[in-house]
Residue, then its C-alpha position, 0 to 999 in steps of 0.5 A: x344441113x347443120x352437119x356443114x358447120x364441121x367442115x371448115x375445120x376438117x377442110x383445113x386439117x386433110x388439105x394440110x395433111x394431103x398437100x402438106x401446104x399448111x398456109x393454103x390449107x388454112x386459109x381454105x378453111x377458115x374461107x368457108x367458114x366464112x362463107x357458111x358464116x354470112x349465108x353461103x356467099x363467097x364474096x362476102x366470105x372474103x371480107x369476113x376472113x379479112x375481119x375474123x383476122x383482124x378480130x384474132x388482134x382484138x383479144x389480148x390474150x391472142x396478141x399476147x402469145x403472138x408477141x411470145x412466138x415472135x420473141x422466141x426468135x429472138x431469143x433463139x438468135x441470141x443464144x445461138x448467136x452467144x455460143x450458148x447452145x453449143x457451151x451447154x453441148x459441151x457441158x452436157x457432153x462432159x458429163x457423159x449427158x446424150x451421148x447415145x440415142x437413148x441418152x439424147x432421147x431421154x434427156x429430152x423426155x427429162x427436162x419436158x417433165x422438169x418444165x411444167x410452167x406453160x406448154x408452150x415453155x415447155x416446148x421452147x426449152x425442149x427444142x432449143x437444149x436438144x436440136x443440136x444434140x438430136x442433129x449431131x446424132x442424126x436423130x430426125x428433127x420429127x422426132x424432137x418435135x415429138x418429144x417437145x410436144x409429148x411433154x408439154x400439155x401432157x405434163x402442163x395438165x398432170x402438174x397443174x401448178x400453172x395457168x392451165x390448172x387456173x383455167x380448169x379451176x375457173x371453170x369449175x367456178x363457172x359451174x358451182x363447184x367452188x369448195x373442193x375445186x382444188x382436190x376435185x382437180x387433184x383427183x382428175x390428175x389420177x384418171x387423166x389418162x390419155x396425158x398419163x399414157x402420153x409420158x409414159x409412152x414417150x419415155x418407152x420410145x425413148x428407153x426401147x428406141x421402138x418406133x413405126x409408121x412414118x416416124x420409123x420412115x424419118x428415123x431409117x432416113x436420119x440414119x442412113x442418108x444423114x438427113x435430119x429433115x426429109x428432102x422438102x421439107x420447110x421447117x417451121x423456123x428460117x434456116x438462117x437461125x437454125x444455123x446461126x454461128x456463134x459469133x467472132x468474141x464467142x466462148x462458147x460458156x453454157x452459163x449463156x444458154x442455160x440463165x437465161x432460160x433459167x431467168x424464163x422459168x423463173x419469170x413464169x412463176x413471178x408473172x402467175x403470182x403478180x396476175x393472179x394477186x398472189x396466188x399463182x394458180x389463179x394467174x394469167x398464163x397468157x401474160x405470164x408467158x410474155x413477161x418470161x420471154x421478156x425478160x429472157x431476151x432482156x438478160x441475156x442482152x445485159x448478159x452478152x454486153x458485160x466485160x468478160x461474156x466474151x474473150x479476154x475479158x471483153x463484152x461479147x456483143x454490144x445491145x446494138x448488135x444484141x437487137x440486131x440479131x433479136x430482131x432477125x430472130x424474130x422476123x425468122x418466126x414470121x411463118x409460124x406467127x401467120x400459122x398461129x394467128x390463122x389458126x386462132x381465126x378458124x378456132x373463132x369462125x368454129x365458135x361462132x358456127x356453134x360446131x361444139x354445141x352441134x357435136x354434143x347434139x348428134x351424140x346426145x346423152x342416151x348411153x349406158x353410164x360406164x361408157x360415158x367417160x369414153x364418150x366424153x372423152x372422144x367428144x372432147x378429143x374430136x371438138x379440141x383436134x378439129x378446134x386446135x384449143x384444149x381450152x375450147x374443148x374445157x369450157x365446152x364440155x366441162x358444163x356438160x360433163x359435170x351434171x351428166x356425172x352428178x345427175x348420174x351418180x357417176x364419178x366427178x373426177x372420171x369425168x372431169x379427167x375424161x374432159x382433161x383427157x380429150x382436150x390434151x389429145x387435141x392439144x397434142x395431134x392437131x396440126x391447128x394447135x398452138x403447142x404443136x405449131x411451136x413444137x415444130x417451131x422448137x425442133x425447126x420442124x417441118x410442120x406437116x411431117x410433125x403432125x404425119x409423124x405424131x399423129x399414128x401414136x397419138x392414136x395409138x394412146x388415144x385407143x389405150x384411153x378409151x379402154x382404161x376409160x371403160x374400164x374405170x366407168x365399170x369400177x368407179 
């Protein structure tokens, strides 16, 4: 009966897909695997949901991205409330920027590929220069959400200047690999394919226009109804901050939107390098996404209360106003926060039933050795899409992989990119993930439409990957 141990987490991911009622879905999930957890009694399951909860709290790292997703909210309001974003379409419109669907596409698959910082940043910048854009077009908001996701662990693992290259290094650490950890990461970069795929798969669909499955049901909806979002749908951000009106004393200067995002991606690299004591890949994304988002919403606060952000010389909003709103965008993300902090509580209660371990035992290792990257590779995708945590499929199968690849002779860095590989698959497709919660935060999407949308292309990268994995096990 060891088998029961995956049911929690692909309970939780078909109710969510066939209901579309995330909340419930999630809560069923990590309900019984509570219930597996305490020797099958429901009652005590109960009470253990409520401590697995409680203990999301207990981590720093948990509370510190919490913190984040209410801050961008409040970040939201502000820009919104600023004139900033509709400054910046001005701006961008002026010279001739996403004017058509294609160009709009584009730019948006263009400053995911710039943002490279965190993933979560990524996603946040994405959503919040190309919402109005998309919108104006009558582009479907599961299409932003798209790109937002496509661009953010996909480019945050091919250029990993950032805590997500520090995490991998960390663990190659853990595993003896210390000289060379650096260029054995930079090599993986190369045969990571499912993230290389992914971009250029993006940017395809942004150049061609093509689409199909339910993404071609959104955009032929989008199109000919006007609707942006389908009829029920519940975005991932309360509409009363989406269509936030700038305010009274507004000009509308794109300066309001685009410094303190500036300020954002700035702070990143400021908090890597003060957590990681001077070396950058070394330091705390976790905290360092923190302070970013901190310091945003702090200048943009002094920003908007300095003689001459608003009209004829005056102060646009006062701090009191300024907090008012922070505050209001905030509480507008309380849903994607339960969703995160629900999400992180089934990620523990999987742990702690040993689902990654189980996995890699009824697979086992009695396979020819040019089909082991393609193996790993879909472990690590099926142990990080039913988690929702790249970095749990990292830690789980990178002290796998590696002697598999040494004790085989097998290429260490095709091994490696097959563990990156399944662990951005997971990150990008499941409705569990962080990022993909904050894509759909980003695009003010509904989140099951997101996942519904997205998930028949991740596929579709997904089978390319597994080729180019056989393929490269056979010549490397």
């Amino acid at each position: 009966m060891e088998w029961i141990v995956l049911l929690p987490p692909i309970l939780a991911i078909v109710l969510a897909l066939w209901t579309k009622e995330v909340y419930l879905s999630l809560l069923a999930g990590l309900w019984l695997g509570t219930t597996i957890l305490v020797g099958g009694n429901p009652i005590l399951g109960i009470r253990e949901l409520i401590d697995q909860l409680v203990a999301v709290f207990e981590d720093p790292g948990n509370v510190r991205i919490l913190l984040f997703s209410l801050m961008v909210g409040g970040l939201i309001a502000l820009v919104q409330a600023s004139g900033g974003v509709n400054g910046f379409i001005t701006w961008a419109s002026n010279r001739g920027w996403g004017q058509t669907r294609r160009g709009a596409e584009v730019l948006a698959w263009g400053v995911g590929m710039v943002i490279f910082v965190e993933s979560s940043i990524t996603s946040l910048i994405v959503g919040a220069i190309n919402r109005p854009l998309f919108d104006k077009l009558k582009i479907p908001r599961e299409k932003l959400a798209f790109y937002c996701d496509s661009t953010s662990a996909a480019v945050c693992m091919s250029i990993p200047l950032n805590g997500w290259g520090a995490f991998v290094l960390g663990l190659l650490a853990a595993q003896g690999v210390t000289d060379g950890a650096v260029g054995l990461l930079a090599s993986s970069v190369l045969l990571n394919f499912y993230a290389i795929f992914s971009i250029i798969f993006a940017l395809v669909l942004a150049i061609t226009g093509w689409s199909f499955g339910s993404m071609k049901t959104a955009e032929v909806r989008a199109e000919t109804t006007g609707e942006v979002l389908r009829p029920g749908a519940i975005p991932l951000v309360a509409e009363e901050i989406v269509e936030l009106q700038p305010v009274n004393d507004s000009v509308e200067k794109g300066r309001h939107l685009i410094i303190p995002i500036m300020v954002m991606v700035g702070m990143i690299f400021i908090g890597l390098y003060i957590t990681g004591d001077g070396v950058i890949m070394e330091g705390s994304g976790s905290t360092s996404v923190l302070w970013a988002v901190i310091a945003a919403v702090g200048s943009a606060m002094v920003m908007f209360a300095l003689p001459g952000s608003g009209k004829d010389g005056k102060a646009l909003m006062k701090p009191t106003e300024s907090m008012a709103l922070v505050l209001k965008g905030s509480g507008g993300l309380i849903g994607m926060v339960t969703l995160v902090a629900l999400a992180f509580a089934l990620g523990q209660v999987s742990r702690a039933l040993e689902m990654g371990p189980y996995i890699i035992g009824v697979v086992g290792t009695g396979w020819p050795g040019w089909w082991l990257p393609s193996l790993i590779f879909i472990v690590g995708a099926f142990v990080s899409f039913t988690l929702g945590s790249s970095w749990t499929g990292f830690a789980i199968l990178i002290p796998i992989a590696l002697p598999l690849a040494e004790g085989l002779g097998l290429s260490m860095p095709l091994m490696l990119g097959a563990v990156l590989s399944g662990g951005v698959f997971g990150d990008h497709a499941s409705p569990l993930s962080d990022t993909s919660l904050i894509s759909s935060m980003s695009a003010a999407s509904d989140h099951v439409d997101h996942i519904n949308t997205q998930l028949p292309y991740a596929l579709l990268v997904g089978g390319f990957s597994i080729v180019a994995f056989m393929i490269a096990g056979l010549i490397l």
